[in-house]
Each structure stands twice: as structure tokens, then as C-alpha cells.
N, C-alpha and C positions, 0 to 999 in steps of 0.2 A: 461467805455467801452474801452476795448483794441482796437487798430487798430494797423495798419504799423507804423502813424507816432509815436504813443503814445510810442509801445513801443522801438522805434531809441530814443526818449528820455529820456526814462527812462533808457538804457542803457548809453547814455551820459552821466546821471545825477549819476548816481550809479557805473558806473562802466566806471573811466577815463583811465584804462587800454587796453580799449579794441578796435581795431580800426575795422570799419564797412570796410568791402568789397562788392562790388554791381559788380552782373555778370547777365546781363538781368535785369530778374525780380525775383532774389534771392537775401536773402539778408545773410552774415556769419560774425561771428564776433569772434574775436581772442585775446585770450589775449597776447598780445605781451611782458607783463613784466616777467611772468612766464614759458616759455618755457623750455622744459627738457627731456632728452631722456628716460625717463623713464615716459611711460604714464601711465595713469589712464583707469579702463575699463569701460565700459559702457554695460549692456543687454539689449536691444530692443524687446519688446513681439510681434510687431509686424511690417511687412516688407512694410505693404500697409498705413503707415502712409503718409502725406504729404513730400516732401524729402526734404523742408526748413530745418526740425527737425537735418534728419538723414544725410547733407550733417554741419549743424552749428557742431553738435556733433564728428563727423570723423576729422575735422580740428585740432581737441586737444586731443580727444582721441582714445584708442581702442577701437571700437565698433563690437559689434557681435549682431548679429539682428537673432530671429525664422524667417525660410524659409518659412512657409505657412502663407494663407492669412486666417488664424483662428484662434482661442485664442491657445496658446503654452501652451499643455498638462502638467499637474502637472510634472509629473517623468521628462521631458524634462527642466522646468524652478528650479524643486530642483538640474539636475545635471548640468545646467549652471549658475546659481546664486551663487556658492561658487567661492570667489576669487575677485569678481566684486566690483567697488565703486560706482557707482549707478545703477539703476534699470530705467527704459521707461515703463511702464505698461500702461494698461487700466483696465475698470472696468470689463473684460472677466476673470481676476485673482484672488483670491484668496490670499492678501498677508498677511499671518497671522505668528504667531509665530516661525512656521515650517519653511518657507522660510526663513524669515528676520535674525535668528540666523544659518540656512545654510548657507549663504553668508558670513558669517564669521563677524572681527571685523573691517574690512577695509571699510565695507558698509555706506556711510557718505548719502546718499540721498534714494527716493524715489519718483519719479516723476509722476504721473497719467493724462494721455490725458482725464479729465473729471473735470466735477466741483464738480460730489459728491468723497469723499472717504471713504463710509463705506466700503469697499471691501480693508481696509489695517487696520492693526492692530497699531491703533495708541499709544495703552497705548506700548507695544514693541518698539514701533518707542522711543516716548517720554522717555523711560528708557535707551537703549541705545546711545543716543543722536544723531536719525537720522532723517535726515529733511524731512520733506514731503511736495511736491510741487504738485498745480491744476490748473486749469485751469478757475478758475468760470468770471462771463462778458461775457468772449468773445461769449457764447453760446445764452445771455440772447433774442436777437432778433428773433434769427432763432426759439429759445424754444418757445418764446411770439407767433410766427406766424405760427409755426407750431399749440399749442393750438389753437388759434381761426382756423383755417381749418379744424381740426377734431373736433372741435364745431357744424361750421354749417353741416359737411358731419352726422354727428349724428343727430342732431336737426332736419333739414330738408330730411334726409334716402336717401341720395343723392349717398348711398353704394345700398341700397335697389333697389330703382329706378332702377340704371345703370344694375342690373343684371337682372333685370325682358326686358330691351332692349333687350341683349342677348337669355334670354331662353322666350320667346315669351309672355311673360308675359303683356305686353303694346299691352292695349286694348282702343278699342274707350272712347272718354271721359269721367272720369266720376267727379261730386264734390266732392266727398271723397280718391280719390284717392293720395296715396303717398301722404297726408297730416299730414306735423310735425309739428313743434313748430317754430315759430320766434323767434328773440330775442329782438324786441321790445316789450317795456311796461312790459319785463320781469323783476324777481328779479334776481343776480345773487353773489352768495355766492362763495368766493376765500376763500380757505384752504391756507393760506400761503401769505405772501405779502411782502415778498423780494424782489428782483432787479425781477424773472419772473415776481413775482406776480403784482406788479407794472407798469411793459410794456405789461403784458395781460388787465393788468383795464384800461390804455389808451389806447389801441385797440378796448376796448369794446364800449366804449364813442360813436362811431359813428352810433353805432348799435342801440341807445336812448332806453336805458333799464330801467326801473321804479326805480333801486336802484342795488347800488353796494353795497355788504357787504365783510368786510374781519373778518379772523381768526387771529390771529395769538401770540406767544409770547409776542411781546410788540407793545401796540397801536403807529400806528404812525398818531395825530390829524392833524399836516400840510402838509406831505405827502397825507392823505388820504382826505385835504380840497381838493386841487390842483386834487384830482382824481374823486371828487366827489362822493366818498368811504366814507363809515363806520363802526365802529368798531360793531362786531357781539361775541357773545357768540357761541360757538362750536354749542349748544342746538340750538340756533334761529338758527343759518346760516345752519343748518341739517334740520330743520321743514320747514324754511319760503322760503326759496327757489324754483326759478323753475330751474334754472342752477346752478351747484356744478362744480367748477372746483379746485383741488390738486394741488396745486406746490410750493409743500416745502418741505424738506428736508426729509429725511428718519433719524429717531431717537427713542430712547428706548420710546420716548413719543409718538413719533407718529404712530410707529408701528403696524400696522391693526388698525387706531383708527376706520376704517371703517368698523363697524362689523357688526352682525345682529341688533343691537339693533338700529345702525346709520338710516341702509337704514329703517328700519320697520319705522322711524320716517319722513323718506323725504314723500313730495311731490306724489302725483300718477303721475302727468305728469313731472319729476324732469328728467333733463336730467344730466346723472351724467360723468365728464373729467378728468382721471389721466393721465398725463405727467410729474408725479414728479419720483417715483417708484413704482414699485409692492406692495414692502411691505408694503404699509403706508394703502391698503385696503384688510381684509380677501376675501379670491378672491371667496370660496364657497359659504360665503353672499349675496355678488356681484351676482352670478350668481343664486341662489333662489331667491332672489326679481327682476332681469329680466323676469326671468323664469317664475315668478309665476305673473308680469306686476303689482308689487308693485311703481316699477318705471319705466318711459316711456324706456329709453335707458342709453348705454353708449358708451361713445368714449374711449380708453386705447392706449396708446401709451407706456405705461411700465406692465409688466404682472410678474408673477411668477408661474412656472420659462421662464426664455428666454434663448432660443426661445422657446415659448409657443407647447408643443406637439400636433401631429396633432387630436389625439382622445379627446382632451380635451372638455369638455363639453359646454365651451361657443362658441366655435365655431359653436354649432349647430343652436346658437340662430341666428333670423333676425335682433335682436335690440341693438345688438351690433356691434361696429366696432372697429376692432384690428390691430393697424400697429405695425411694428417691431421695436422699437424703436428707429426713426427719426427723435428724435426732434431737436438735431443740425448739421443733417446730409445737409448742407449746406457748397458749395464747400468752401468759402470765410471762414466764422469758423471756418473748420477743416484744412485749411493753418493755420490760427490764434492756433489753439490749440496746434499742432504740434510744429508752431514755439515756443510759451510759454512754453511747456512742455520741448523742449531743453533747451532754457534760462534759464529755472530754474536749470535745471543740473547743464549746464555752471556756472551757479553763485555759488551752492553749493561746488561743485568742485575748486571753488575757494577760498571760504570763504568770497562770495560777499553777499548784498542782491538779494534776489530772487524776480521772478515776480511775484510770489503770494504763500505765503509760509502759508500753516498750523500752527495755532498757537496751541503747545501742550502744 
């Protein structure tokens, strides 16, 4: 897990050039052995990042930042990316073959304020020998907490509920009323058991669920002792389930693995939780077995496309709930991300190691 002091260390530790400057409660760091009038440029896709980033990055080099607080238009990021030696992006970008060989051959990095990077062309990256920096950890907590919040706000229709307050919907008592699902004595089946996946099953713990199950690439038997986890077949953790919750990676494999055939097989009362990506569930599926109360609900915290249009059809449904995707939008994280995403620069630019460097 990244923090402040973690990474004042690991810059110590990796990078004995560099000396720390403390102004408040900022922190900037310099390389004081390479200094030269002839800087290096830097593109910033965007201007409302955290300023730890954009005040480390200006101390060494030129930077030029998109003026609005919205993803910086294709035609805008093709005519400022030639010239530049590294890139600041997010996953609002597009950085594929077009870009990356626009920027010409000086372009030595590519840094992404996010933990995924399918939105960068890494076989391109890997051919012209350009490094690519993320940001994964430092989100994992806010990711973990945000999932169980739109857990229970789905489980329990705690979205439902609030709007029938509103439009006069809350009427005298009744037993069946706005009754969801707990999560005790429940199954609950993890797509993924990474670092989220991992601090969502010990969030879960307290909640005294009848069984954890995970999915995932490769079993992990002492990790998943310590979680009181077990190892599931894609087939069981799809059938046996009464909670489904995503979070893992978006890949050629996992690509829509949430299709019709997935949901037709869950649960009728299956409460189903993506806050990994869009893509990893076919979203028409999705919305036919809501539709049609194949399965109880779902929470989504990533959709396709985002931001999800307003006529879209699962909007109309009750049993669903759809945030904008928020899962690390947590002040303390996104300092952290920010400043990681400079560092990484900073070190690329130098020929340092990085704080968390894509391995191509």
C-alpha cells in the first residue's frame, strides 16, 4: 500500500539524487545531479489533478497541461503530443498507435493516473521502448469501500427506499415493504482476488456470510485460508451464489465473460457488483435478466460507455443502481495517485526506477 511515508522512501532508497523539499504540506523532489537548460516536456491531459503532481513535475520540467476540467479532445491531444517526452494521462484517453507514434521519437514515458491501463497501446509502447507508469495500491482501500457501500445500497434498495421519501411513496407500515437481501448466512462469490479482491473479502467478514468463494487465474490456498475464502469454478461461483461481486481486471479473457449464458445461470435472488470495468460484463445481458427479475439487482459503479447516456435502458429499471465511477474518488487517494503518477515521470526522465512501472 503506497502512502506519504512509503513513498519519501522509496525515493530515498532508489533515487539518492534527489533531494526532498517540504513547503507546508507539499512535498517536491529534485534532481539536483542533472540539472540543464535544456528541459524536457511534459503533457498533462488534465488540469484538476491533485497539484502535488503538477507542482513535483514543473520544478524539472516544461509542462503544458489541457485547460478544461474534461478529458482533452482527440484533435487537441494529437496536436499537443508531438514534441513531448512524456505524456500525464487518464483513462478518459485513448492512447493507441495514433498518438504514441505522433509524439514523435523523443517520447520516453507514458504515465496513467489509474491502476488499469487498457486504454494505452502497450504492444506500441513495448516496441518503441516506451515506459509505462500506473498507479495500482494506492486505490485498493477506497475501491474495497466503495464496493461494499454499493453492496448494501443494492442489497437492501436503500436507492429505492430514499426516492419513494421524496415522491410520497412511504406509506404506513407495512412487513414486506422495501425488503432486500442481507448479507448474512449469504454465499458470496468474488470474480477476481487481487489486492481489491482481497480487502473486499475482509470487509466482508464482519457481515458473517455462510462462504466466501473466489474466481480467479491462480489459486491462492494461504491467502484465501487467512480470508476464510475458497477457491470456486467460474460455473459454481456463477450458480451457487447469492452475492456476485467483479473486480478484476479487464482482459481478452475476461471480456464480457458476463454474458447471457452467465446470468441465465445465477441465482433468482443473486445480487450482482461490478466496480472493476464495464467491459468484463455484456451490459444488454445484464439488463434482460434485470428486466426480466432473472436476478434480484445490481450495483455498477463502471458501465459502458461512461458516462452512461441518459436514454439508456437500465436506467429505467428500479433494481438497479449506477454511480459514476467512484470507486477511488477519495480525497487522500487521488493526492496519492497524482503524486505517484509524477514520480513516475520524474524517474522515467531520468533513467530511474519508477514507482510502479508496467512490465512489457
Amino acid at each position: 500500500m503506497f502512502t506519504l511515508v512509503n513513498i519519501q522512501n522509496f525515493i530515498k532508497q532508489h533515487h539518492k539524487a534527489y533531494r526532498l523539499l517540504y513547503h507546508s504540506d507539499k512535498i517536491f523532489a529534485r534532481d539536483c545531479s542533472k540539472m540543464s537548460n535544456s528541459k524536457k516536456s511534459v503533457y498533462v491531459t488534465r488540469p484538476d489533478v491533485a497539484a502535488i503532481g503538477l507542482d513535483i513535475l514543473k520544478k524539472d520540467f516544461d509542462v503544458s497541461v489541457w485547460y478544461k476540467c474534461e478529458p482533452v479532445p482527440r484533435e487537441e491531444l494529437l496536436k499537443q503530443i508531438p514534441g513531448k517526452s512524456a505524456l500525464f494521462c487518464a483513462l478518459t484517453e485513448k492512447i493507441d498507435n495514433e498518438v504514441i507514434t505522433r509524439a514523435g521519437p523523443q517520447l520516453e514515458c507514458i504515465a496513467t493516473i489509474s491502476v488499469g491501463y487498457e486504454h494505452i497501446d502497450l504492444e506500441t509502447c513495448k516496441k518503441l521502448g516506451i515506459r509505462v507508469g500506473y498507479t495500482p495500491d494506492v486505490l485498493t482501500d477506497a475501491t474495497a469501500e466503495l464496493t461494499m457501500a454499493l453492496l448494501l445500497a443494492t442489497s437492501r434498495r436503500l436507492f429505492e427506499a430514499n426516492k419513494d421519501v421524496y415522491s410520497g411513496g412511504w406509506k404506513p407500515w407495512s412487513p414486506n415493504y422495501m425488503c432486500g437481501q442481507g448479507l448474512k448466512g449469504c454465499q458470496v462469490g468474488l470474480f477476481g482476488f487481487g489486492r481489491i479482491g482481497r480487502e473486499i473479502a475482509s470487509r466482508l467478514l464482519p457481515f458473517k456470510p455462510k462462504k466466501i468463494t473466489y474466481t480467479a487465474r491462480n489459486q491462492q490456498p494461504e491467502v484465501a485460508k487467512k480470508l476464510m475464502a475458497s477457491y470456486a469454478t467460474f460455473e459454481e461461483m456463477v450458480s451457487e451464489s447469492d452475492v456476485i461481486i467483479v473486480c478484476c481486471a479487464l482482459t481478452p479473457s475476461t471480456k464480457e465473460v458476463f454474458d447471457k449464458s452467465a446470468f441465465r445461470n445465477m441465482k433468482r435472488n443473486c445480487v450482482f457488483i461490478n466496480t472493476a470495468r464495464g467491459g468484463i460484463v455484456d451490459q444488454n445481458a445484464l439488463y434482460e435478466a434485470l428486466k426480466e427479475k432473472r436476478i434480484m439487482a445490481a450495483g455498477l459503479d463502471v458501465t459502458t460507455p461512461e458516462p452512461l447516456p441518459l436514454d439508456d435502458p437500465l436506467l429505467k429499471l428500479d433494481n438497479v443502481v449506477i454511480l459514476p465511477h467512484i470507486g477511488s474518488a477519495d480525497i487522500d487517494t487521488r493526492i496519492q495517485m497524482s503524486h505517484i503518477t509524477a514520480l513516475n515521470i520524474l524517474a522515467a526522465l531520468n533513467g530511474e526506477k519508477m514507482v510502479a512501472e508496467v512490465q512489457l
